[in-house]
C-alpha positions in Angstrom: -22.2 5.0 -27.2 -20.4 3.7 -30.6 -17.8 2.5 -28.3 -19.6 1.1 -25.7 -21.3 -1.2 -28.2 -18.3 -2.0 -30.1 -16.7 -3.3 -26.5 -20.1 -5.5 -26.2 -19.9 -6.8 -29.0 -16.2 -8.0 -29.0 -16.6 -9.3 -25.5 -19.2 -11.4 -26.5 -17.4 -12.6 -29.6 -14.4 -13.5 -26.9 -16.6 -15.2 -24.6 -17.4 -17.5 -27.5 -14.9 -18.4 -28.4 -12.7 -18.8 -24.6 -12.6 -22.1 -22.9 -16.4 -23.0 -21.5 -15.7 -22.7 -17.6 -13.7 -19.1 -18.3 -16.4 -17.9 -20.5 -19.4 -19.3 -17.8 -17.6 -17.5 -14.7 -17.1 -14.1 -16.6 -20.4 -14.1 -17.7 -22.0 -15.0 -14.3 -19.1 -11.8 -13.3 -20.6 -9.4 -15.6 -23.9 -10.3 -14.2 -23.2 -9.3 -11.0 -22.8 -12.5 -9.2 -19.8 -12.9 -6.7 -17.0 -15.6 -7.3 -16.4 -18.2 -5.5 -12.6 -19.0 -4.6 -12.6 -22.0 -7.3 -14.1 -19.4 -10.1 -11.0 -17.2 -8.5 -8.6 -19.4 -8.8 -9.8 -20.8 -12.8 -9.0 -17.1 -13.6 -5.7 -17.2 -12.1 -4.7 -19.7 -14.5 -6.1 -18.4 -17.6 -3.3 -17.5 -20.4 -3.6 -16.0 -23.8 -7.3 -15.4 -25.2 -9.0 -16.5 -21.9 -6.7 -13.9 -20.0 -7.0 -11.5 -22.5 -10.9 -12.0 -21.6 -10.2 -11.8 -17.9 -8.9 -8.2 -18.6 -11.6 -6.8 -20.8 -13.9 -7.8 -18.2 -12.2 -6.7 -15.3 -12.0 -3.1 -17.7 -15.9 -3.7 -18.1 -16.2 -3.8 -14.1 -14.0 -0.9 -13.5 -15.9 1.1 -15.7 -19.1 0.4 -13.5 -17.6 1.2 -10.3 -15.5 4.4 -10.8 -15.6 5.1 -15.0 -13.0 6.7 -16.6 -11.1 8.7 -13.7 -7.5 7.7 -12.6 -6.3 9.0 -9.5 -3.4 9.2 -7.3 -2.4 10.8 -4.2 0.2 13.8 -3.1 1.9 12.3 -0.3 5.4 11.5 1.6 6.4 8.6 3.1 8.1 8.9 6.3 9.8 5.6 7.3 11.0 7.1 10.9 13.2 3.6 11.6 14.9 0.8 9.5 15.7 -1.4 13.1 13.2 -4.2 13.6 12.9 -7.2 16.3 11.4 -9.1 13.6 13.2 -11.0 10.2 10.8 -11.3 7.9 12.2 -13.3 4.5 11.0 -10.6 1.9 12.2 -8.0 3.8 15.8 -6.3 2.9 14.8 -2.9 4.7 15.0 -4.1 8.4 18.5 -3.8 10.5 19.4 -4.8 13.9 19.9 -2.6 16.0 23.5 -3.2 16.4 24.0 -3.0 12.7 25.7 0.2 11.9 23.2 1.0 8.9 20.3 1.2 11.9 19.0 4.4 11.2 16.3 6.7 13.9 14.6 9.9 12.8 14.5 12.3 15.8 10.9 13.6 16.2 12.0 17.4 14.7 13.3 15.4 11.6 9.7 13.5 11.0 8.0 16.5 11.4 10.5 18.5 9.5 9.6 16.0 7.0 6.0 16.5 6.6 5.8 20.1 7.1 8.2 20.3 4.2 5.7 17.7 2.1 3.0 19.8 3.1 4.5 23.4 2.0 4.9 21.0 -1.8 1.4 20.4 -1.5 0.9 16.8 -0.4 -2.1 15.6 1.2 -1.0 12.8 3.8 2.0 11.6 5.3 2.5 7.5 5.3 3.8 6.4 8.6 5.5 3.4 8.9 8.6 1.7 10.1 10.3 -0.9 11.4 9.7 -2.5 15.4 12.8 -0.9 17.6 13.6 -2.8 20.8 12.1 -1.8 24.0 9.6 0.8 22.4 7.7 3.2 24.5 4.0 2.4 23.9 3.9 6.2 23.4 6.0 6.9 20.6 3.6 6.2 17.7 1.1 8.8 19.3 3.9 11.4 19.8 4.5 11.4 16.4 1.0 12.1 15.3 0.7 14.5 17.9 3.7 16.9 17.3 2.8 16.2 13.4 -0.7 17.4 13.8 0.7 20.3 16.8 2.1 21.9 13.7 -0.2 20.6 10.5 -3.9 19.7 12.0 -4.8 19.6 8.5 -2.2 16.6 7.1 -3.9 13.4 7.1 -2.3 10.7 8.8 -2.2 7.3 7.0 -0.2 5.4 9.4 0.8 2.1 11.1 0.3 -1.3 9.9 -1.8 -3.9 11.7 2.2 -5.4 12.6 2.5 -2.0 14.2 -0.6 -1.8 16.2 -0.5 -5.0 17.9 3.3 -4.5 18.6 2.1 -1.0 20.2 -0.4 -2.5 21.9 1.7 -5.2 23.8 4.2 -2.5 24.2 1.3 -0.8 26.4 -0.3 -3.6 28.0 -3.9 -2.4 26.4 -5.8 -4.1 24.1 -5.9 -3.4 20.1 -9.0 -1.6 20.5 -7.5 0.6 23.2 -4.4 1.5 21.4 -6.7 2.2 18.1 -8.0 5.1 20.0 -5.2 6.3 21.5 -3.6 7.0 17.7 -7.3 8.1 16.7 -7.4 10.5 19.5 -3.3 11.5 18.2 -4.4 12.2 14.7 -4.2 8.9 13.0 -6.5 9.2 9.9 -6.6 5.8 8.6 -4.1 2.7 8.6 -2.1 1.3 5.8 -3.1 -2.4 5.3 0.1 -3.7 5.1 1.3 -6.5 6.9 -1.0 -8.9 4.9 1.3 -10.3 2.8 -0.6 -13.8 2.0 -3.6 -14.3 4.6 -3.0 -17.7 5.4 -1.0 -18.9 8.1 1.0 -21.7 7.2 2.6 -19.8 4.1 2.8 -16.8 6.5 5.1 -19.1 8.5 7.2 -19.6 5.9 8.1 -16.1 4.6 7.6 -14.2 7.9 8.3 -15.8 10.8 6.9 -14.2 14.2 4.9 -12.1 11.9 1.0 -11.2 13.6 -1.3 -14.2 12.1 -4.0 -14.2 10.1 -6.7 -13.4 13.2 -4.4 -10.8 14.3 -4.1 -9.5 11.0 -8.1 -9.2 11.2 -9.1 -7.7 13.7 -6.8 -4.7 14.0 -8.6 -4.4 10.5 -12.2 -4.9 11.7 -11.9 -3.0 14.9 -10.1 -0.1 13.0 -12.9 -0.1 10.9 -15.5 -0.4 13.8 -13.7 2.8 16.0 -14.3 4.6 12.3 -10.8 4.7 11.0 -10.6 3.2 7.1 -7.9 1.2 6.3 -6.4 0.0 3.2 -6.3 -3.7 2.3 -3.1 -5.2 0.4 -1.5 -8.9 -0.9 2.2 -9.6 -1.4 1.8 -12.5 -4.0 4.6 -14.2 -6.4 6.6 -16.0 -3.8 5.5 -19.6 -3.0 1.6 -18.9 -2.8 -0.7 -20.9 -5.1 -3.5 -19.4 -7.0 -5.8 -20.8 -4.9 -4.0 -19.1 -2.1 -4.2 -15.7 -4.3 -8.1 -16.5 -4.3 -9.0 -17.3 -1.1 -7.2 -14.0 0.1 -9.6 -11.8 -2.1 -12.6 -14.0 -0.7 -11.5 -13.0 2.6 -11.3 -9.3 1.7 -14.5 -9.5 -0.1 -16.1 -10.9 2.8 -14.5 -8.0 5.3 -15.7 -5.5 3.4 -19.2 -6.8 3.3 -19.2 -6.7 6.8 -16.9 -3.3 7.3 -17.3 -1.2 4.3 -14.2 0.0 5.9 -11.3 -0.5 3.0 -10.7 2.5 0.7 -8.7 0.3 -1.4 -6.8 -2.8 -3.0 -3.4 -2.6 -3.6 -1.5 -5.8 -4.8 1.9 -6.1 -3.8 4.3 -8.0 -6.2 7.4 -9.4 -4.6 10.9 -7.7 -5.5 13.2 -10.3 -5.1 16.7 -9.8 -5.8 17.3 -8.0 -2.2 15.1 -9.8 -0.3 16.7 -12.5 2.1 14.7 -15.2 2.1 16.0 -15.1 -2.1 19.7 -14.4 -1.6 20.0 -17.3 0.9 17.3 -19.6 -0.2 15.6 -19.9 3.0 12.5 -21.1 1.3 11.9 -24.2 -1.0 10.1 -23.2 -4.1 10.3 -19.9 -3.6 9.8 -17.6 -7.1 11.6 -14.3 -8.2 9.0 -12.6 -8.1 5.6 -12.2 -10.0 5.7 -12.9 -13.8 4.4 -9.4 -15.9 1.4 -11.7 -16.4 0.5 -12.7 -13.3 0.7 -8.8 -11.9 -1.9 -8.3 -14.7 -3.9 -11.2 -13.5 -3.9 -10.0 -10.4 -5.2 -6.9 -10.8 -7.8 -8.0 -13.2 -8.9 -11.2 -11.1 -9.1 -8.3 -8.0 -11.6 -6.5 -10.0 -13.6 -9.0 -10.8 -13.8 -10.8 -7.3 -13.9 -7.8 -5.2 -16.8 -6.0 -7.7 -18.7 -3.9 -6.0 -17.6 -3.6 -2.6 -14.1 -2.7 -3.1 -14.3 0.7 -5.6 -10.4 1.0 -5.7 -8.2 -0.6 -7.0 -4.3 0.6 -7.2 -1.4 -0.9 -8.8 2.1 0.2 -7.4 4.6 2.1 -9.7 7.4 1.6 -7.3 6.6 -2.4 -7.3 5.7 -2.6 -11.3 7.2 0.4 -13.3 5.5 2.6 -15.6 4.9 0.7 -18.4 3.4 -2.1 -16.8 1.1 0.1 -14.2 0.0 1.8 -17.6 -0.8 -1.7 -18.5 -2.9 -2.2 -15.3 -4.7 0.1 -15.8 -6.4 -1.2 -18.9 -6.9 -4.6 -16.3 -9.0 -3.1 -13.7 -6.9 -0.9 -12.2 -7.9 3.1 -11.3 -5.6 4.6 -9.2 -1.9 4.7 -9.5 -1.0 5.3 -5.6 1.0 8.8 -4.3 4.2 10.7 -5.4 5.7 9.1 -2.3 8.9 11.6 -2.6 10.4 9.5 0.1 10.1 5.3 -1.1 12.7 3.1 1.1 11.3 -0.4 1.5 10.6 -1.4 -2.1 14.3 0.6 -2.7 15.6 -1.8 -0.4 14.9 -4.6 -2.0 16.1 -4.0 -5.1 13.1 -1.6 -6.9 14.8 0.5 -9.5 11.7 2.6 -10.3 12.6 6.1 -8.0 11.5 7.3 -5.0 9.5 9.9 -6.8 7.0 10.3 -9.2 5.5 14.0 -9.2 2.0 14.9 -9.9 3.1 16.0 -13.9 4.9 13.0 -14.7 1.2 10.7 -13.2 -0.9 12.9 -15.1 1.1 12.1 -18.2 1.0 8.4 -17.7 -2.6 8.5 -16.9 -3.3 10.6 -20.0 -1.3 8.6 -22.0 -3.3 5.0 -21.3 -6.6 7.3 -22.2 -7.8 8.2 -19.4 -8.6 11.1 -17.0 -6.1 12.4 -14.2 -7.1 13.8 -10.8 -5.4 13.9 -8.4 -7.5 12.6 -4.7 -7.1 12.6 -0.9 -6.2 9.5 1.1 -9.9 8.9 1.5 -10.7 9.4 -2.5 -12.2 12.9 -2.6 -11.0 14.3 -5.6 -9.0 17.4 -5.5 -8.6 18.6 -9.0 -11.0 19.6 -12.0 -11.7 16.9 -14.7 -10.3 19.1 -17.8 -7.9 18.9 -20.5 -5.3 21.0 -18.8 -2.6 19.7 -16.2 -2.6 22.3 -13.1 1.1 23.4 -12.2 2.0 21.5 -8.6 4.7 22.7 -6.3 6.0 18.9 -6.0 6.4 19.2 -10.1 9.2 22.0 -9.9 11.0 20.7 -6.9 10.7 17.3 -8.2 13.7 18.2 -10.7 16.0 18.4 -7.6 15.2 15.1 -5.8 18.4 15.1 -4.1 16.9 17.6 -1.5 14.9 14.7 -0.3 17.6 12.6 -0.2 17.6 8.5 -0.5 17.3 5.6 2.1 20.9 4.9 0.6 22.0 8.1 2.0 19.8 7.8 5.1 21.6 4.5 6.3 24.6 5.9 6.2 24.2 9.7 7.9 25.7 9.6 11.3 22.9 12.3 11.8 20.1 9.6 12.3 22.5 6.8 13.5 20.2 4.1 15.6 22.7 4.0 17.9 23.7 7.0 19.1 19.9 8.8 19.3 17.4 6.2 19.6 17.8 6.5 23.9 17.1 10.2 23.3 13.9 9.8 21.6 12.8 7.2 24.1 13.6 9.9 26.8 12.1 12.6 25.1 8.7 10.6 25.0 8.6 9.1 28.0 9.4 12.6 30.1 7.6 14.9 28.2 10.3 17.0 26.2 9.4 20.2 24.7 8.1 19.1 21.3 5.8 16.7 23.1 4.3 19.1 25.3 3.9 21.1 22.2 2.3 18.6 20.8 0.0 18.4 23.8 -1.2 21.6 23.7 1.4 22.7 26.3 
């Protein structure tokens, strides 16, 4: 209680002394009034007292929604394909699919995968990959199918809204159709990737060819409709404006009003120094990425705008590094995302932060920024007791070995999973039922 009043108290000494339009906004924030995109964008370019403000109220508003508990999640991500028929400019995973680092996971190998994640005790399996030429509109269900043939307990959390619509026009069906079709294969909810910066003219820019805006929305909506939560994300610190930054948490805001349908925010900083939209200068203007203030900004202005409707809100490790996500989560900020055991897209743009972080090494973190560990499922039920000690987790011990896992660096190169030589197999082994699919069937 001594502390409660203590943070009252200095707020209110802050808010009079911050500039009058930052102090009027965060007042009207704390009383529970929404933003509008101008208020948004004001806080986007607070600095120094007036930011440090932002923060403690954004800490104030995370309090509210989910007090003191930091989660995170026990999963792997399974990136089955690097090749992609699109180029996106941020983008430094993707390879043609002549390129000799294309790489294809045979089916066996994905669910190899998660049935090894699962036997370390993870949760889900992330799902997600590039576009391969001439796709069969089937593959994305085989997956889940032969995954859940062998683990009906794994939750899914798989393909972005790029993914669905490419699915979809791969199977002549609408959005809505194909939603039920990976429902109906074990699809558990969707990543919301894909976002990037929900405005089409700067979309242009930086992803070419990439789904628009509407498309972006109502893969979202109708996902959320058919009962299948999704995440909701921004890519930000390339050539968007504040404003832009602002009007893309309106739209959230206003989604989830509608939906109740995301689980989560998760801001997405650009990492530059791969991408090759930076190492060719493709675009005028274009920034190296997000300053350390603006990622705190961002997660602090994503509190405040998206209070109450949007409960979560989860700053990336891989994208911002320890220190810094510690940071965030003193900025609105509660959940620090999964172990991931397999990272490759943020890898291959140049993230130097792991592939890894197990369940020990969270808790620490989390513990060390004063707070309370659990660990959650993809949907936010928590998993673990609230106490003082740190449970032992199968993921910590093997965690000490990651080279079992391997790394995308290694993937790209291992003749095993060349593009080339097995993606016509996988085709054929989807389109004429081959033994793992009618397994997965039910067979």
């Amino acid at each position: 209680m001594q502390e409660m009043t203590a943070l009252r108290e200095m707020t209110d000494r802050l808010l009079s002394t911050a500039s009058p339009d930052v102090a009027r906004i965060l007042d009207r924030a704390l009383a529970g009034h929404e933003l509008s995109v101008e208020e948004g964008t004001r806080l986007f370019e607070t600095h120094g007292p007036d930011l440090l403000l932002v923060t403690l109220v954004a800490d104030e508003l995370r309090r509210r929604a989910v007090g003191d508990v930091v989660t995170y999640v026990v999963n792997r991500n399974i990136n089955f394909t690097n090749v992609c028929i699109k180029r996106c400019g941020f983008c430094a995973f993707s390879r043609g699919h002549r390129e000799e680092q294309g790489y294809f996971l045979p089916l066996e190998e994905v669910v190899r995968r998660a049935r090894e994640a699962w036997e370390l005790g993870a949760t889900e399996v992330c799902i997600q990959a590039g576009l391969p030429p001439k796709m069969d509109p089937d593959l994305y269900p085989t997956i889940c199918r032969a995954i859940k043939a062998e683990l009906p307990d794994i939750h899914i959390h798989g393909f972005s809204p790029e993914e669905v619509v490419y699915g979809a026009l791969r199977a002549r069906c609408s959005v809505e159709e194909y939603l039920l079709r990976l429902k109906e294969a074990g699809v558990g909810s969707l990543p919301g990737t894909s976002a990037e910066i929900l405005d089409d003219e700067f979309r242009r820019l930086i992803s070419p060819g990439r789904i628009t805006t509407a498309q972006w929305i109502e893969v979202i909506t109708t996902a959320h409709r058919l009962g299948i939560p999704t995440t909701a994300t921004i890519m930000y610190g390339h050539v968007e404006s504040n404003r832009h930054r602002a009007a893309h948490l309106a739209l959230i805001r206003e989604i989830q009003k509608e939906t109740g349908g995301f689980t989560e925010f998760v801001p997405l900083s650009l990492v530059h120094s791969e991408a090759p939209m930076y190492r060719k200068r493709l675009v005028p203007g274009l920034r190296p990425g997000a300053t350390g203030e603006e990622v705190v900004k961002m997660h602090a202005v994503a509190r405040i705008m998206l209070y109450p409707y949007v409960r979560n809100i989860q700053v990336s490790w891989v994208k911002e590094g320890p220190k810094l996500a510690q940071w965030c989560l003193n900025a609105g900020a509660n959940d620090l995302g999964g172990t991931l055991i397999n990272e490759s897209i943020s890898t291959a743009a140049g993230a130097t932060y792991g592939q890894l972080v197990p369940p020990r090494e969270l808790r620490r973190w989390i513990r060390d920024a004063g707070r309370i560990p659990a660990e959650r499922t993809t949907l936010y039920e928590l998993r673990t007791p609230l106490t003082e000690e740190d449970p032992p987790h199968p993921l910590d011990e093997a965690a000490e070995h990651p080279e079992r896992f391997g790394s995308y660096f290694e993937l790209i190169r291992d003749e095993r999973f060349s593009f080339r030589k097995h993606y016509r197999i996988v085709l054929q082994q989807v389109s004429t039922s081959a033994p793992l699919r009618d397994a997965a069937n039910g067979a």
